[in-house]
C-alpha positions, 0 to 999 in steps of 0.5 A, a space after each residue: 447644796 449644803 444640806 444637812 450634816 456637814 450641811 451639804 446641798 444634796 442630803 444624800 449619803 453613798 449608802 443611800 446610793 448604793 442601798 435600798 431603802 425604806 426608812 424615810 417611808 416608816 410610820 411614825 411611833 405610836 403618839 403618847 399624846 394626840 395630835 392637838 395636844 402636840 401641836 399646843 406643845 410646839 406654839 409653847 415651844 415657839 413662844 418659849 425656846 425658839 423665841 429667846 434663841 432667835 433675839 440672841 441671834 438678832 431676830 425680831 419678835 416681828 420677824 418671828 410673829 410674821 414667819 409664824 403666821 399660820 404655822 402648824 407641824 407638819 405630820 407628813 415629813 420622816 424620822 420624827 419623833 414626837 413629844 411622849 415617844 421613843 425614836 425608833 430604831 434604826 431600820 436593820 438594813 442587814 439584809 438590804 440587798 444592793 447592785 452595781 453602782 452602775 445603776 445609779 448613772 441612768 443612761 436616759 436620765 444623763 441623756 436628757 439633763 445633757 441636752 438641756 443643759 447644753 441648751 441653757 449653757 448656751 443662753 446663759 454663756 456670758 453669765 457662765 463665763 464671767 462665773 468662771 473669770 470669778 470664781 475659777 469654775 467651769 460653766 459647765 460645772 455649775 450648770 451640770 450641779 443646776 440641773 441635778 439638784 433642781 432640774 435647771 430650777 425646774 422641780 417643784 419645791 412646794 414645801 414652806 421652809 419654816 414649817 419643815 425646819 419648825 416642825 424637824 427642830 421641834 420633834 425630829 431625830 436632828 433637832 439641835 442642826 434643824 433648829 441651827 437651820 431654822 435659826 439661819 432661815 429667820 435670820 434671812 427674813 429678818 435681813 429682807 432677803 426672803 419673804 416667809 411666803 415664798 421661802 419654799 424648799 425641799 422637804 429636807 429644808 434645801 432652798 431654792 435652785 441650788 439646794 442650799 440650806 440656810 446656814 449655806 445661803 448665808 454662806 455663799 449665797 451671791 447676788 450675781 444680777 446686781 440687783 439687791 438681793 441674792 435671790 436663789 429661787 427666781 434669778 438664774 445668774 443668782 442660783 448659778 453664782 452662788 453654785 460657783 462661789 460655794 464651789 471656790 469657798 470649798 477649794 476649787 482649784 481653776 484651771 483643772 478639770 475633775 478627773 478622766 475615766 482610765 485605764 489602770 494596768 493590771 499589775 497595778 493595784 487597784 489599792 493604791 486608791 483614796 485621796 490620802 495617797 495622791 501623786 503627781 499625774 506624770 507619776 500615776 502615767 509613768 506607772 502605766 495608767 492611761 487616759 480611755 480617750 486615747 488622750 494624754 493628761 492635760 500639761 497643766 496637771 502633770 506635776 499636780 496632785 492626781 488620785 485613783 478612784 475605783 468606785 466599783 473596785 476592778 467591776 467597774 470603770 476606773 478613774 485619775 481625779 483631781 482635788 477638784 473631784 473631793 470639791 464636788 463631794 462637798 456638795 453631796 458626800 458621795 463619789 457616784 454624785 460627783 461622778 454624775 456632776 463630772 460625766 454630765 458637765 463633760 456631755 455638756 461641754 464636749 459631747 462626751 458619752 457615758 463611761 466606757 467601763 462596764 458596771 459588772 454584776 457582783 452577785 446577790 449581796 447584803 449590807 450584812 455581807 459587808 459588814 461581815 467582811 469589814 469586821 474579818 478585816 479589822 480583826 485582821 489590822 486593816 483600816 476599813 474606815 466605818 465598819 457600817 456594811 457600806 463599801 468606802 475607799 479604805 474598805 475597798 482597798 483593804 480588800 484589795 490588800 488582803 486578797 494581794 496577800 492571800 495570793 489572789 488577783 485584787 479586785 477591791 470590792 465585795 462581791 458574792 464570790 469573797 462571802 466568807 472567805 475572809 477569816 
């Protein structure tokens, strides 16, 4: 998927998993100019600048004439930012108010994508198992990110790339990475491997069944039926070979799963998370972490790296991944995603059912009780990572570390019960 910054397929970030928030729904500024004379701007601007970037990158003026027919600016899309105005301000999420990560894993949700794509892995098992003789991912893997990012190819996707990406290079508040973007889309019309047309994606710019940018597309985009053309949006085995190449060019090591829901002992910390701190698998077992399933941890992976994740510190359930679960995180910078990716893919290949830790309630909090606790901890020496109000691994185990010192049983996550106490 591969979206936007670092050019990953989903365009979500953990904050926007945890946070509600309205800021893609914000009216755009006031207009210094009106709209016709702003749209004379944007056919300049593509006559002018779009046209000498696209010749330095290969692209032929009737490659830009033939994507350009008929384009105009579309008003509709968030965070612009037109000619004659000031960005606006950041939304003050202060006083955003957020809930248990829990919320995230819909029960009926991961229910339905399930049954589907038990159904789909099944029809497509020998284009899923030679994926897997390729590129080292499991099937299972491939069809869980299929079904999360397009529905198995079936969400509507009714925006003309070119104009999303035209109109955000020209007037939005990313222009220099849309224009990159918009610069990868006209080199794939020039290459033949899509028509304008046809070219339809996200409003964010994500193209096809997997969600792929078009810097990404011509990354890892395979042509998986042998056709001639890697074709995201209408071939299956194309979508889905592309999914498993993005997978192995981000490192995906064959042969190990994405992790296991455990038990970690209470006198161990729970601080002791984060993928800077791995250790083989036999050592996180011979400290007592132990597999809910009642399971030992496969052969294969007790000498390799294993790390703790707790994603709701000890309000939540626990985990041992692997460094295949980071590879999940690269198509979508977010551990609640890769954790859907991982139980999905498991409900699909094993029958398996939801996590067996509760998502604890923690009480009425704000992004600004966050913050205010990151900055006690900073004033303090601890290593919080962003100081942003969001609550990341380095956040949530320094807070483990601090409520260790202060003689209090670590939980390693802000709940309404720590408000203030940091000082």
């Amino acid at each position: 998927m591969t979206k936007l910054a670092p050019l990953r397929p989903a365009f979500r970030h953990f904050a926007a998993l945890l946070f509600v928030t309205a800021a893609a729904l914000l009216p755009l500024p006031a207009l210094a100019q009106n709209k016709p004379d702003v749209e004379k701007q944007f056919q300049r601007w593509i006559a002018r600048d779009l046209a000498a970037q696209a010749k330095k990158a290969g692209v032929s003026d009737r490659t830009l004439k033939t994507a350009f027919e008929g384009i105009s600016l579309n008003w509709d899309l968030p965070d612009l930012v037109p000619p004659g105005t000031t960005p606006p301000k950041e939304q003050d999420q202060s006083q955003a108010e957020f809930s248990s990560p829990g919320a995230y894993f819909s029960e009926k949700r991961l229910q339905g994508l399930a049954t589907t794509g038990r159904g789909l892995a099944s029809t497509y098992a020998s284009t899923l198992k030679q994926i897997e003789r390729t590129y080292g991912v499991p099937g299972e893997i491939v069809v869980a990110i299929w079904g999360r990012e397009s529905g198995f190819g079936k969400a509507r996707m009714p925006y003309s790339a070119i104009q999303v990406l035209a109109t955000k290079a020209f007037m939005s508040t990313r222009k220099e990475m849309f224009r990159d973007e918009l610069i990868a889309a006209l080199t794939m019309i020039e290459r033949g491997d899509v028509a304008p047309a046809t070219m339809k994606g996200s409003w964010a710019g994500a193209l096809g069944q997997p969600q792929f940018m078009p810097s990404s597309y011509l990354k890892y985009a395979v042509d998986f039926d042998k056709d001639g053309r890697a074709d995201i949006w209408n071939s299956v085995p194309d979508a889905l070979g592309s999914i498993g190449h993005y997978l192995q060019m981000q490192g995906w090591q064959r042969g190990r799963d994405w992790g296991f829901e455990v038990t970690i002992p209470d006198r161990l910390s729970c601080a002791q998370e984060g993928p800077d701190l791995a250790k083989p698998v036999s050592a996180w077992a011979s400290a007592g972490i132990a597999r809910v399933s009642g399971k030992g941890f496969p052969s294969a992976d007790l000498k390799a790296d294993g790390m703790m994740l707790v994603p709701a510190g000890r309000h939540g359930p626990e985990f041992l991944v692997t460094p295949n679960f980071y590879v999940l995180k690269q198509y979508n910078n977010s551990d609640l995603y890769a954790l859907f990716i991982g139980n999905l893919a498991d409900r699909i290949a094993h029958g398996a059912g939801p996590f067996q830790g509760d998502w604890d309630d923690v009480g009425k909090m704000l992004r600004s009780d966050v913050l205010a606790m990151q900055k006690a901890l900073v004033a303090k020496g601890y290593d919080v990572g962003n100081v942003d109000g969001l609550p990341g691994f380095k956040t949530r185990r320094s807070l483990g570390d601090w409520q260790a010192k202060a003689g209090m049983s670590p939980t390693c996550y802000p709940d309404a019960s720590l408000k203030g106490r940091i000082r």
